[in-house]
N, C-alpha and C positions, 0 to 999 in steps of 0.2 A: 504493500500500500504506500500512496506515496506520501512524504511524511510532510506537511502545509502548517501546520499549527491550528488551536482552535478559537483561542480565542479573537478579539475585535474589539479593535481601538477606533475612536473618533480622528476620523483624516479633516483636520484642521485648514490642510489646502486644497480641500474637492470644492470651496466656493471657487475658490481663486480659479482651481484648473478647468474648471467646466467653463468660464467665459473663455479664458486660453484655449483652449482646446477651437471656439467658434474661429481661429484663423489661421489653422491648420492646413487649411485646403489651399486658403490661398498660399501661404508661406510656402507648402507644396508645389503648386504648379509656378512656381517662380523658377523654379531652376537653379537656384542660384545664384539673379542674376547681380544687376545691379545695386540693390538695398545688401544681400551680402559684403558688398567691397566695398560699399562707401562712405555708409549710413545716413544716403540718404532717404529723400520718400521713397516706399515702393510696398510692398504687401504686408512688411513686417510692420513698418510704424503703423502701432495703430494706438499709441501712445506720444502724442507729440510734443509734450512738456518732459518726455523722461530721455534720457537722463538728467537732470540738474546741473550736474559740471561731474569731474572724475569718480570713478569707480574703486570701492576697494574689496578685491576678491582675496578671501580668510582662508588657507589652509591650516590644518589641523594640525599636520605634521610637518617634520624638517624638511629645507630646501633640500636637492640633487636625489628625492627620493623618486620614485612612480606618480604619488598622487600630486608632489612638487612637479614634473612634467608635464603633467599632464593639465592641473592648473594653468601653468606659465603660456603654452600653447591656445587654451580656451579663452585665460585673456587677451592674449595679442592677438587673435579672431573677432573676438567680440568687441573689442574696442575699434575694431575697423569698423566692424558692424552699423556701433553705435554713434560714430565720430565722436570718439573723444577716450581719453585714457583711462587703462583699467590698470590697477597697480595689485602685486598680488605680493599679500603680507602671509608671512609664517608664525603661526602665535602655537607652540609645541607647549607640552606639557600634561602631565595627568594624564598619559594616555588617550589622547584626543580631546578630553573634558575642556580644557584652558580655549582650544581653537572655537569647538563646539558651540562652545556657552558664547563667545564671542558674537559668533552669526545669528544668534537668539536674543543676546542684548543689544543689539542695533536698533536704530531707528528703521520703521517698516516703512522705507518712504525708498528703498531699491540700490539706493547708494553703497549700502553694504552688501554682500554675497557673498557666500562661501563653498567649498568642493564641500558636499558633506558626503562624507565615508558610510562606511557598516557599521563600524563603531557605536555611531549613534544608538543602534539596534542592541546593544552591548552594556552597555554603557554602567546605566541604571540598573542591570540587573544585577551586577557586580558592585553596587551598591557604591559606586562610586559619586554620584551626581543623579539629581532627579530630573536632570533635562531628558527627553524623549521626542521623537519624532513629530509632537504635537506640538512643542515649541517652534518648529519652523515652517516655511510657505517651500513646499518641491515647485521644483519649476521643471528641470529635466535632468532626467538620468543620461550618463556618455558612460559608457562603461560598465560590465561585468566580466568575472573571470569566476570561471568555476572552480573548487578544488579537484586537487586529481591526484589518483594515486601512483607515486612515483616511486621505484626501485634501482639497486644498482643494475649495472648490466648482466653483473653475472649471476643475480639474484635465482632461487631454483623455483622462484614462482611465474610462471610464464604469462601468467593471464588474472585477471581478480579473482574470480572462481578459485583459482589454487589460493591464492593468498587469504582468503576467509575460510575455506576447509582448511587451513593450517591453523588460522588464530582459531577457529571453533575447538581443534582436536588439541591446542596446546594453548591455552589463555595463558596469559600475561609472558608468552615467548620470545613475541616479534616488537620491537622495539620501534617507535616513530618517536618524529619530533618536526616542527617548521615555525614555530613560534611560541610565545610564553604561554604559563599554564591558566587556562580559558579562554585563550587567544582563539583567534576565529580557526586555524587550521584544527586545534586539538579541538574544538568544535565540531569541525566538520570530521574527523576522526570518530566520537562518541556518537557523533549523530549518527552515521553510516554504521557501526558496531548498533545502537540500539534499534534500527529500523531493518538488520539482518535479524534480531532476535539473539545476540550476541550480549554479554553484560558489557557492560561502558568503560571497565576495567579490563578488559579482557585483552586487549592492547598496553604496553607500558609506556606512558608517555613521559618521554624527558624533554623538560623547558628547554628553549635554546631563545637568542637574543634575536633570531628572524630566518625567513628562509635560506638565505643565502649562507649561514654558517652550518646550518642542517644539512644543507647537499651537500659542503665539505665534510661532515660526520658522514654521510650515505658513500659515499664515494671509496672512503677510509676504511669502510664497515666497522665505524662504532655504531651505527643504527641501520636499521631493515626498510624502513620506511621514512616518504616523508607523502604529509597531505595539501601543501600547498599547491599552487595553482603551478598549470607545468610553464604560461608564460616565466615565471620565476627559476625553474628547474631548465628552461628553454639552452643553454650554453653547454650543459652537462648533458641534456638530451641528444644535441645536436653532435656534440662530440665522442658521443658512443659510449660515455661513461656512465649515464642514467639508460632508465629506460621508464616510459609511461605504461602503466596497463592499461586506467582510465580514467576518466573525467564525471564529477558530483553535477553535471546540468543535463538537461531534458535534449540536449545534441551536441553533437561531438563541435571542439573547441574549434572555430576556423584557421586556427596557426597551427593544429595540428589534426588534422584531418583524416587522417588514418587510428587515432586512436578513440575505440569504443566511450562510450558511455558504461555509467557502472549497472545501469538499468540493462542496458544491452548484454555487457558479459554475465552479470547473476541473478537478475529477475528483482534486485532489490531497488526499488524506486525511490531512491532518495536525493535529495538535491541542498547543494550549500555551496559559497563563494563569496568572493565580494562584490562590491560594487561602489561606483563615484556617481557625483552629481550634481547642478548645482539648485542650490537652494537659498532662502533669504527667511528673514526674521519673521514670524507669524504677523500673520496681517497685513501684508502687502496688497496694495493697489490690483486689480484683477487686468486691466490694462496693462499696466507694466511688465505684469509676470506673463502676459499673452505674448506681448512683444518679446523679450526674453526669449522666452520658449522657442517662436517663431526663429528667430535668429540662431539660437544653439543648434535646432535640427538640420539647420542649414552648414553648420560646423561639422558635424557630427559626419556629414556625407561629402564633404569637402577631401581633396585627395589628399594635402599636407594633412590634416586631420588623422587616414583612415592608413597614410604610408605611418605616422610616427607610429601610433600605436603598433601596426603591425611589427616595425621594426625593434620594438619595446617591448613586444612578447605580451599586452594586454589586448583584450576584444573591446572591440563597438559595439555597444548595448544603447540606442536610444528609445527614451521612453518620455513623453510627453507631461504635463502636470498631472494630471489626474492618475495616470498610472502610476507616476513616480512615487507621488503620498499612496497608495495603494500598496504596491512596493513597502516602502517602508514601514508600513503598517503589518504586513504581513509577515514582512522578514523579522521582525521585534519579535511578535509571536512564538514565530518558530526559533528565533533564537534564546526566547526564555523558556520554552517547555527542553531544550535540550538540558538549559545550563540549571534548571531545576531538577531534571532526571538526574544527569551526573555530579548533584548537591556543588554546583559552582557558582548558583544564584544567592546575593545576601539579600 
């Protein structure tokens, strides 16, 4: 069964996104054209008092990471967009909380925006911050990666199927690790173990400071496993020293296209990853975040856009207002019945 979460939270920006959503079609059959590269009139403005003067777009986390790239790229797009400068600030700390709460305590008047992470979905349960998804206005999702199961090369497990008939017939044998302990990967780890009918413990997971020091444990064989996203694993894949079996989303990753879903190799339907996007303070202008919107998905299919990512090893996931708070509202769910299962929610 596949594993969605059950409960349901109030999406704070389905007023917002259901007017956004009314200029969809036209931002569509634009193509592209002109209001992309100029900012000036054309399908997008349907806000013509916004912006006010410069932008400042909140990352959560440190500059030179993924979601630092990927920010830095969305503003210097958007700010062509919009004629006028987008300045993208790094406010780190607490584990995403310092950035987070940042794009929540803004004035809702659009000036401020931020990448908001998974984290968010996370956040609170771990009892670190009571900010949630309903503190902010989704405007649109750019990005998901699923997690994936990644082994060394000479690993004796060929496929998932082998490697969960092993952890069933030997708990706590096979060793993972991709990031700290409740971090989204050991997430997506206990998720995957309780929706085979596996105990959540049944894998040993050792904390590591992120996925890149993991795949140097995997590679080493101080560990068996790792469940981060294979964009991440992507250098060690490519070089013959990893090897993917499969991938936690509903279709195989498009950077790596030969490799299964985990649905596909064992019948177990489960799905977890991350994802970017951007968002602003609750209560934003329904105009603005139309415009917004309109202008991102135009980013989003833009070929600098759709080459960096590629060459970055993350996917193009766009998703509109209303899905995106949809999204977040659902992924919270599901990420607090996991972290409740395996007692990591305070």
């Amino acid at each position: 069964m596949k594993h969605t979460g059950t409960r349901t939270r109030r999406l704070t920006a389905v007023a917002a996104a259901s007017a956004a959503s009314l200029v969809l079609a036209a931002c569509s059959g634009s193509g592209g054209g002109d209001d992309a590269a100029g900012g000036g009139e054309g399908p997008c403005d349907v806000a013509p008092e916004y912006p006010s003067g410069p932008i400042e777009l909140i990352v959560p986390w440190a500059a030179g990471g993924g979601t630092d790239g990927v920010a830095r790229l969305v503003g210097e797009q958007l700010g062509e967009a919009l004629g006028t400068q987008v300045n993208v600030v790094n406010r780190t700390g607490g584990s995403g909380v310092v950035g987070h709460q940042a794009m929540a305590d803004a004035p809702a008047d659009g000036q401020t925006l931020g990448l908001v992470t998974v984290e968010i979905g996370m956040m609170h349960w771990q009892g670190l911050t009571d900010l949630t998804h309903e503190d902010l206005t989704a405007i649109s999702q750019v990005n998901a990666d699923p997690a994936g199961l990644t082994v060394a090369a000479d690993s004796e497990w060929q496929n998932a199927q082998d490697l969960l008939d092993h952890i069933e017939a030997n708990p706590g044998d096979v060793v993972s690790s991709g990031t700290g302990q409740g971090g989204i990967w050991h997430l997506a780890l206990i998720g995957m173990l309780l929706e085979a009918g596996l105990e959540p413990d049944a894998v040993n997971f050792v904390p590591s400071d992120g996925a890149a020091p993991a795949l140097q444990e995997l590679v080493a064989g101080g560990i068996d496993l790792t469940t981060s996203s294979l964009g991440e694993n992507k250098s060690m894949i490519e070089s013959g020293q990893a090897r993917a079996l499969a991938v936690m989303g509903n279709e195989p990753d498009p950077n790596f296209p030969d490799v299964p879903t985990l649905a596909e190799e064992t019948g177990v339907e489960y799905e977890m990853g991350v994802w970017r996007g951007i968002a602003g303070p609750a209560g934003m202008e329904e105009n603005a975040v139309a415009e917004l919107e309109c202008h991102l998905e135009e980013i989003t299919a833009s070929q600098e856009f759709t080459d960096f990512m590629a060459d970055s090893g993350l996917g193009v996931r766009y998703a509109g207002a209303e899905e995106f708070a949809r999204l977040m509202a659902e992924d919270d769910a599901a990420k607090g019945e996991v972290m409740e299962a395996a007692g990591l929610a305070n």
